[in-house]
C-alpha positions as CSV (number, residue, x, y, z in Angstrom):
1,X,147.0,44.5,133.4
2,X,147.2,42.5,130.7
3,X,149.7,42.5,127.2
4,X,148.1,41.3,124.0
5,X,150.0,39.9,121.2
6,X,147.8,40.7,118.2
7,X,147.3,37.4,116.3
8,X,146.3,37.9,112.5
9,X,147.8,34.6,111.8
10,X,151.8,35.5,111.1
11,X,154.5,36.2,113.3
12,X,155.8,33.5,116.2
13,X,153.3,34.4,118.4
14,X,153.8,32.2,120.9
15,X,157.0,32.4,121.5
16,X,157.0,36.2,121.7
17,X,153.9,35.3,124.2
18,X,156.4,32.7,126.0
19,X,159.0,34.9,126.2
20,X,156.9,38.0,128.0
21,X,155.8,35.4,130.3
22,X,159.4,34.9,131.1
23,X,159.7,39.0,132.1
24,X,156.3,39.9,133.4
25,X,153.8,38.6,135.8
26,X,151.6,40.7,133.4
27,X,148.4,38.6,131.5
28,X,149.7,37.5,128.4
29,X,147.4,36.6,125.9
30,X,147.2,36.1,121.6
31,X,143.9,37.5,120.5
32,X,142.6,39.2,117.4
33,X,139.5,40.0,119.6
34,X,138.6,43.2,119.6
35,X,137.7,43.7,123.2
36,X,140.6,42.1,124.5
37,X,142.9,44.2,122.2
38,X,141.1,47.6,123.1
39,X,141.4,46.3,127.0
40,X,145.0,45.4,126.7
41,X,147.4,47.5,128.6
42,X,150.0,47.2,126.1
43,X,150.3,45.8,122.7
44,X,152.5,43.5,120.4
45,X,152.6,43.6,116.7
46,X,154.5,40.7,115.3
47,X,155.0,39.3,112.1
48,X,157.0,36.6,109.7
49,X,157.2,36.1,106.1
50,X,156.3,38.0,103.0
51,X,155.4,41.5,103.5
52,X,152.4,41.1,101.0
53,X,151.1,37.9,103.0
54,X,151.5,40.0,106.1
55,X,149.2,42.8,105.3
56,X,147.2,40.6,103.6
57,X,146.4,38.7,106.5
58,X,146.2,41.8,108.4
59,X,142.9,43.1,106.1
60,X,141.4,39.5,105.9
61,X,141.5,38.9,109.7
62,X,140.1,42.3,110.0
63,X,142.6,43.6,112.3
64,X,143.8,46.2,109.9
65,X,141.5,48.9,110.9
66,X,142.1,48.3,114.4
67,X,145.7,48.2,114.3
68,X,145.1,51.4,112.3
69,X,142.9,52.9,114.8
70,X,145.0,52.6,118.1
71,X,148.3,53.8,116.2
72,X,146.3,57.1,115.5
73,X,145.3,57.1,119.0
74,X,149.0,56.3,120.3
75,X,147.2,55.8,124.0
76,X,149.2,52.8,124.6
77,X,152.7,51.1,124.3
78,X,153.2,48.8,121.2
79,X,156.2,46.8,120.4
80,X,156.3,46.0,116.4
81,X,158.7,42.8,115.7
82,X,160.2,41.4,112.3
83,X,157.8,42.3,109.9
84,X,155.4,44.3,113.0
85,X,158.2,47.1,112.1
86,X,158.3,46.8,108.2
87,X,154.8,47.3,108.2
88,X,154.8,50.2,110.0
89,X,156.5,52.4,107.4
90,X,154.7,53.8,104.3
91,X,155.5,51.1,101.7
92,X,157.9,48.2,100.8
93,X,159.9,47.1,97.9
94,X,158.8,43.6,98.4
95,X,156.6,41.4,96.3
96,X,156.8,44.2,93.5
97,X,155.9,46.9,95.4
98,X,153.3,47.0,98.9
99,X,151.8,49.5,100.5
100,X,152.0,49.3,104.3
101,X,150.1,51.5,107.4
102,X,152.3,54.7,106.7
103,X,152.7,55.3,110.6
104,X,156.3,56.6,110.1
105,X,157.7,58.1,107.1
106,X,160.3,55.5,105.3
107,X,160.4,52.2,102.6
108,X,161.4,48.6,103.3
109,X,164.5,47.8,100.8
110,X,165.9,45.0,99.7
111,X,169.6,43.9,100.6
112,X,171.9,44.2,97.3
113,X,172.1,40.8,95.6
114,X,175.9,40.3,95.8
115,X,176.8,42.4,99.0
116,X,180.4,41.8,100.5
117,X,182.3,41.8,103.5
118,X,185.5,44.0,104.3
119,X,187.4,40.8,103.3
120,X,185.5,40.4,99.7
121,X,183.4,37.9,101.1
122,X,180.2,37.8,99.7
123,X,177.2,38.0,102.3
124,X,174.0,35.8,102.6
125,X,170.8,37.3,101.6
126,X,168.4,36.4,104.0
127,X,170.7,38.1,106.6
128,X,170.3,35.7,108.9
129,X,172.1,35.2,113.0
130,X,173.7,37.1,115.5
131,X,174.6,40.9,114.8
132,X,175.2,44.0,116.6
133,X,173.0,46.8,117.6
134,X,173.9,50.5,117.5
135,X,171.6,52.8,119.6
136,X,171.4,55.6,117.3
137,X,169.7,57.7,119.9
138,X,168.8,56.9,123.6
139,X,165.6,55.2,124.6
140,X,163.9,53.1,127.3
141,X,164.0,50.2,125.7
142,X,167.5,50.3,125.8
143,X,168.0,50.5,129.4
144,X,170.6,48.1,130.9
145,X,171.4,46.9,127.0
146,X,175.0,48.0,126.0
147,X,175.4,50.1,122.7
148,X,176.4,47.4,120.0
149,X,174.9,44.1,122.0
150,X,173.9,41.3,119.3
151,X,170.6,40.3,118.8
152,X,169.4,38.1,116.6
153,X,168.0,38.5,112.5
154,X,166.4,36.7,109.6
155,X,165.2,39.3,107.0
156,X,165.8,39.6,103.4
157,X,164.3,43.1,103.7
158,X,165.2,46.2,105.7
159,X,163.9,49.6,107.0
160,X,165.2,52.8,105.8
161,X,163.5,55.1,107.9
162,X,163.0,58.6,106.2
163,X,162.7,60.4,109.5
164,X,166.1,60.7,111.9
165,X,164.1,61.2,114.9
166,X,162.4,58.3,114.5
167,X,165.8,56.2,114.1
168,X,166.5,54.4,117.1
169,X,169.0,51.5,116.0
170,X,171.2,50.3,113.4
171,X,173.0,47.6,112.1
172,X,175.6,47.4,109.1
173,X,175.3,44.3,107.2
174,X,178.1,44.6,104.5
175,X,178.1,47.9,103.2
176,X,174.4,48.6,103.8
177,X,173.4,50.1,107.5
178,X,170.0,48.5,108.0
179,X,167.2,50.9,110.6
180,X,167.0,47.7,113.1
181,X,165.0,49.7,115.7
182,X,162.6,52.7,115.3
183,X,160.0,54.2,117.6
184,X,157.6,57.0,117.7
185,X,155.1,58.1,120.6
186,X,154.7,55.1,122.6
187,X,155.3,52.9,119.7
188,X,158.9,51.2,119.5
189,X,159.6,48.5,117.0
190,X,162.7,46.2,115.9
191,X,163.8,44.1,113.1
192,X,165.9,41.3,115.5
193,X,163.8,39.3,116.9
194,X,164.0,40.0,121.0
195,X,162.7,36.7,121.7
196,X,165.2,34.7,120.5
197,X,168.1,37.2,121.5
198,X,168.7,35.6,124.5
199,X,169.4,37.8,128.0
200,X,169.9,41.4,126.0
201,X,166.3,40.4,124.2
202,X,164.7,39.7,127.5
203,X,165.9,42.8,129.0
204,X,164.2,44.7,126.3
205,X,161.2,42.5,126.4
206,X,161.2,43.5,130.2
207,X,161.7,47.1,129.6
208,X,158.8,47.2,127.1
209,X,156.7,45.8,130.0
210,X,158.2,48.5,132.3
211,X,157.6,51.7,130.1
212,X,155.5,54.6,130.7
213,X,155.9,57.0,127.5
């Protein structure tokens, strides 16, 4: 039994690698080989930074195709982090426009330049700290995690998932309501980061380890 976290050079790999090792006696191991990523029971798809960088990375480490590949498949659990869940969706404003794996309908958007509170306060663009998490729909990942528990963001951009059924998680930064969580098959994936959201990011960390789609 082993989880690999796929390593094409972005994302805080070890400490998403650290922080499964804190929930499972599972194998953990970062790898961009092949064999070991085809072997793995379950899968992790992080990612930090630009968007463009990101799926650069992704085609010059050679990983695209294979990522590619065992989403068509959907034989196994994946967990998409950060940029692992922009990069899911067909394409992003970012960078002037990139094109991204298209394995659920939607587009990565920007957060308005001069967003404000309910007090007229203007908000930060990255949104970056603590916020909470509404479950749009119910889901194992959410299991012992209480509708509207905070979890932790830093993201400039944000999903707008085209498909409701896909839509497992929201947050409302300002007036814009960002798609924090969204899942299809045995593919789940989240903007916060759950390894640096404390207890509520463990438990879904755990329940990733503990789910049979």
């Amino acid at each position: 039994m082993t989880i690999a976290v796929i390593d094409y050079g972005m994302g805080n790999l070890h400490s998403v690698a650290k922080a499964l090792e804190h929930v499972t006696h599972e194998n953990v191991v970062v790898t961009r080989d092949p064999r070991r990523i085809h072997g793995a029971t379950r899968l992790v798809l992080p990612g930090q930074g630009a968007i463009r960088d990101c799926m650069g990375e992704l085609e010059r480490s050679e990983v695209k195709g294979l990522v590619l590949e065992l989403l068509s498949k959907a034989e196994k659990p994946l967990l998409g982090i950060c940029v692992g869940q922009q990069m899911l969706l067909d394409d992003s404003e970012e960078n002037g426009g990139v094109t991204c794996l298209g394995f659920m309908p939607g587009r990565v958007r920007r957060f308005p330049v001069d967003m404000r509170d309910a007090h007229g306060n203007r908000l930060k663009v990255p949104h970056m700290g603590w916020n909470q998490v509404g479950q749009h729909q119910p889901h194992a990942l959410w299991e012992g995690i209480d509708d509207a528990e905070r979890f932790y963001f830093v993201h400039s951009y944000y999903v707008d998932a085209s498909d409701d059924a896909t839509l497992f998680g929201t947050t409302d930064y300002g007036t814009t309501q960002a798609h924090v969580a969204i899942g299809r098959g045995p593919v789940f994936a989240t903007q916060f980061h759950p390894e640096k959201s404390s207890a509520a990011g463990l438990r879904l960390l755990e329940n990733f380890v503990n789910w049979t789609p």
